[in-house]
C-alpha atoms as one frame of an Amber mdcrd trajectory, in Angstrom:
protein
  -3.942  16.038 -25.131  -6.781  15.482 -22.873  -6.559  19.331 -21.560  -6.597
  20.788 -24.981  -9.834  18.332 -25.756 -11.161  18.292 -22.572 -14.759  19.689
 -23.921 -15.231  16.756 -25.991 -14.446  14.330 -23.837 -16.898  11.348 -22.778
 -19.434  13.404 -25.278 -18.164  12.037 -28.888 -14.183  11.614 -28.243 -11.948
  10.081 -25.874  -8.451  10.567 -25.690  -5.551   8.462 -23.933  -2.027   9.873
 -24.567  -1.527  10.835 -28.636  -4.600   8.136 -29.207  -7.824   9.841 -30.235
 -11.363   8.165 -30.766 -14.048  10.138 -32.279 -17.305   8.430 -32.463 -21.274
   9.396 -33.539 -24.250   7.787 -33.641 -24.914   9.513 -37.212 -22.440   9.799
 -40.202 -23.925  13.597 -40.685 -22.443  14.463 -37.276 -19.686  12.613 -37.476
 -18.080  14.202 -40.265 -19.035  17.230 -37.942 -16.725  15.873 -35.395 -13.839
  14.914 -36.804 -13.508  18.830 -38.099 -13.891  19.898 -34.839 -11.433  17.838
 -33.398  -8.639  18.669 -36.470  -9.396  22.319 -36.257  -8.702  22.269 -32.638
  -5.662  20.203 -33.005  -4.420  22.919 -35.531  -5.205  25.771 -33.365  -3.285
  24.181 -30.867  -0.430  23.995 -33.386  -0.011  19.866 -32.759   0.252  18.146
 -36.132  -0.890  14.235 -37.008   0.791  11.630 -38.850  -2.608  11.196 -41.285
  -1.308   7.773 -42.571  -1.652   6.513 -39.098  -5.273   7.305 -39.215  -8.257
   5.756 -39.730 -11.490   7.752 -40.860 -15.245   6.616 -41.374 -14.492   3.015
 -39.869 -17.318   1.005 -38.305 -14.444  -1.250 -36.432 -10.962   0.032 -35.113
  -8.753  -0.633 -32.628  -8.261   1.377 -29.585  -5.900   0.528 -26.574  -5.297
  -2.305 -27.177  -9.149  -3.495 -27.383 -11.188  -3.437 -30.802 -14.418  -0.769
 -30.381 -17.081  -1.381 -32.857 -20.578  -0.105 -32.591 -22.132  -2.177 -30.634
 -19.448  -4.088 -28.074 -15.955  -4.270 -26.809 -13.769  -7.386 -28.263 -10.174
  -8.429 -27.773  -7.432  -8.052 -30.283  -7.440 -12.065 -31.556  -3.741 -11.460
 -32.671  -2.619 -10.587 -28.402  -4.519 -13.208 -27.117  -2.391 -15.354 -29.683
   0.598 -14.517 -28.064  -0.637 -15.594 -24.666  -2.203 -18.804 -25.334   0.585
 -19.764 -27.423   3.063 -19.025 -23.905   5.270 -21.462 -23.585   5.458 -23.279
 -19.938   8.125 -21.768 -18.298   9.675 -22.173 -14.395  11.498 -19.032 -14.844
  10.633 -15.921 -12.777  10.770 -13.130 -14.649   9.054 -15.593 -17.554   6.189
 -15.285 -15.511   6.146 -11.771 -14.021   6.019 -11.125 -18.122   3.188 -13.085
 -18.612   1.108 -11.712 -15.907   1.821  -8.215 -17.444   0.120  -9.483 -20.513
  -2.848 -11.325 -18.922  -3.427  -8.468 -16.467  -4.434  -5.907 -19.018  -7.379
  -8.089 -19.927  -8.766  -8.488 -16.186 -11.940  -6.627 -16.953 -12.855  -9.340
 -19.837 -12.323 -12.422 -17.041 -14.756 -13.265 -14.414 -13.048 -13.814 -10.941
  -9.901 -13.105 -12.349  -8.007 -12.529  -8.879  -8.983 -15.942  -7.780  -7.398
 -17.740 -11.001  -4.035 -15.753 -10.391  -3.995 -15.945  -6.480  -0.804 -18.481
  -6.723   1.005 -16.775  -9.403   0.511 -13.759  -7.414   1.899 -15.141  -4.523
   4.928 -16.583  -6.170   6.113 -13.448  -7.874   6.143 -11.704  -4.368   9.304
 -10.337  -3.057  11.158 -12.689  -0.705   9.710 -15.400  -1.339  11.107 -18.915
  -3.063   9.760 -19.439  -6.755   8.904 -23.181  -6.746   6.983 -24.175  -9.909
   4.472 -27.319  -8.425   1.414 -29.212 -10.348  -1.060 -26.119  -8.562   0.988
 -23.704 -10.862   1.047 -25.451 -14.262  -2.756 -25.711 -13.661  -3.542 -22.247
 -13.265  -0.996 -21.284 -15.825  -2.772 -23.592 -18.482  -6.411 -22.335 -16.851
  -5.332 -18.559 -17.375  -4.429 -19.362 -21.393  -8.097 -21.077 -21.468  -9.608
 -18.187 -19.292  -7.840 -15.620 -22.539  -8.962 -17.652 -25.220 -12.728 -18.096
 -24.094 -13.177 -14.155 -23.212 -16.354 -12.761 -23.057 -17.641 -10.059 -25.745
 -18.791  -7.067 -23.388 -21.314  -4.400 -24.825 -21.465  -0.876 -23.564 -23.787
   0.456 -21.169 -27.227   2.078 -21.843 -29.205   4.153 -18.963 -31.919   2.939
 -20.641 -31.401  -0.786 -19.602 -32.115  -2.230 -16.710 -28.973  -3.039 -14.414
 -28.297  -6.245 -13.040 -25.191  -6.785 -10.132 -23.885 -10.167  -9.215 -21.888
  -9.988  -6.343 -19.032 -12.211  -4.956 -16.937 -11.995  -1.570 -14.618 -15.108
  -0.509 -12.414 -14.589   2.046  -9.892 -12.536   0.200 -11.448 -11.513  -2.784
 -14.474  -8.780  -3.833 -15.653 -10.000  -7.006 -18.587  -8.021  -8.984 -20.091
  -8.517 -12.660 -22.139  -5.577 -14.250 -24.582  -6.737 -16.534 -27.984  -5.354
 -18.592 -31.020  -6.493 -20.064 -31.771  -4.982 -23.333 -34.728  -4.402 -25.001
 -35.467  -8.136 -26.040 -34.883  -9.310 -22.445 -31.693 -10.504 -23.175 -28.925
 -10.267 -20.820 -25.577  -8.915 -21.905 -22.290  -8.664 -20.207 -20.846  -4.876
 -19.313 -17.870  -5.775 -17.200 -16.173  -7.731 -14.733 -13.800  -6.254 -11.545
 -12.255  -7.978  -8.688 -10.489  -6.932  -6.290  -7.933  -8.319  -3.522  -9.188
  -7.256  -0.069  -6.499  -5.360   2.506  -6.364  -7.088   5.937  -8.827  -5.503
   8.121 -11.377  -6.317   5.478 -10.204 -10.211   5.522 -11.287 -10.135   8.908
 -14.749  -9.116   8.983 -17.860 -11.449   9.002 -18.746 -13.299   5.733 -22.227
 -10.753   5.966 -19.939  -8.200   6.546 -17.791  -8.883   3.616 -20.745  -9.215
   1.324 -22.344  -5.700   2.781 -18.507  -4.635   1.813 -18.819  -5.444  -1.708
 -22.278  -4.302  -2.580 -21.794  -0.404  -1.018 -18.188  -0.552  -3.213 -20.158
  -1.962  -5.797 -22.198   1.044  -6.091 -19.152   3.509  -5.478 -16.930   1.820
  -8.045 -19.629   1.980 -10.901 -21.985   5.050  -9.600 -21.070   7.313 -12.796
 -23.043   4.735 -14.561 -25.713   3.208 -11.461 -26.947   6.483 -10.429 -28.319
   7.536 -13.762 -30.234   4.038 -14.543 -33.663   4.622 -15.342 -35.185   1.433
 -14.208 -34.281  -0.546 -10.512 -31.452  -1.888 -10.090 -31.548  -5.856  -9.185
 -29.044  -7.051  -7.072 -27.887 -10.875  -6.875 -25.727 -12.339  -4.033 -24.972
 -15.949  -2.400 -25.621 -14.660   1.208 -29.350 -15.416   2.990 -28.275 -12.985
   5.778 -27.940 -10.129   3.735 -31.103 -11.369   2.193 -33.207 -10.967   4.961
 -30.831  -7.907   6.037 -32.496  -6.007   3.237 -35.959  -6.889   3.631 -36.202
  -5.488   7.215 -33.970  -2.511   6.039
């Protein structure tokens, strides 16, 4: 699907497996759209279930998330399902719950650092004891679902605001964006586990680390930002570090 759409793609329509999502910013063009996209899908001879469709919606659901015009929000009925989990000292009870909190690790701010110990305990050769350390994280991950932040999308026209994170095994970064009325929204959260020759580096080494993968992991977006970009870490080293740079 995405090769037979691929000249729409990040323009007005994005496409993940036999999911589509057309989107405009005006109703004229939108109607515009959606006949392009059905009159390729016919000339490609592919045929849609139209009762599984949903036309000239402000609101819909896609992957799992709910898209609406002006911010990303979780489906209320999955995080349900999660906070309702039942405490359980069973294995592969847990290795199915992370598979449902993981999906949502973008909408969770140092979300490698809440799971460290379930992530440890679901590794291979190693004994599953369930202790007090686990039934608190457990019961801090259902809080951690149920309080998730609303993220909006990102606008070039905004400026661009990092916070960055490094402890001694984790890269944590939070893309944010002031909008027009100085208000600062939420884009997105990432963290990331670090491999073992970055564990051993310097704590202004680590925090160096995270700000040039910072700007790798989100440079689609960073490197067309109209205004400067303001960086905010923990680390006086790096502080000064940059001023003499």
């Amino acid at each position: 699907m995405n090769d037979i759409l691929w000249d729409f793609l990040n323009d007005f329509c994005q496409v993940y497996l036999n999911d589509i999502l057309i989107y405009s910013k005006m109703k004229k063009k939108h109607k515009d759209h959606v006949k392009l996209i059905l009159n390729w899908l016919r000339e490609a001879e592919l045929q849609m279930n139209i009762w599984k469709y949903k036309f000239n919606v402000e609101k819909t659901v896609f992957l799992k998330v709910i898209v609406s015009e002006l911010n990303l929000h979780i489906n209320l009925s999955k995080v349900t399902v999660i906070v309702s989990w039942i405490t359980s000292i069973n294995l592969k009870e847990i290795q199915s719950f992370m598979r449902f909190v993981n999906f949502y690790y973008h909408f969770i701010k140092n979300f490698l650092k809440l799971v460290k110990s379930f992530t440890q305990l679901t590794r291979k050769n190693t004994s599953f004891v369930w202790n007090k350390i686990c039934v608190q994280v457990f019961d801090n991950l259902k809080k951690q679902v149920s309080l998730i932040a609303v993220l909006c999308y990102f606008d070039f026209k905004w400026q661009a605001i990092l916070k960055i994170d490094a402890s001694n095994y984790v890269k944590d970064e939070i893309l944010s964006q002031y909008n027009d009325k100085r208000v600062l929204h939420l884009m997105i959260f990432y963290s990331k586990s670090m491999i073992l020759a970055e564990i051993n580096y310097h704590i202004y080494d680590k925090k160096l680390l995270v700000i040039i993968q910072c700007f790798k992991h989100w440079w689609l977006e960073l490197k067309c930002i109209e205004l400067l970009i303001q960086i905010f870490i923990d680390h006086q080293t790096l502080k000064i570090f940059m001023k003499n740079k």
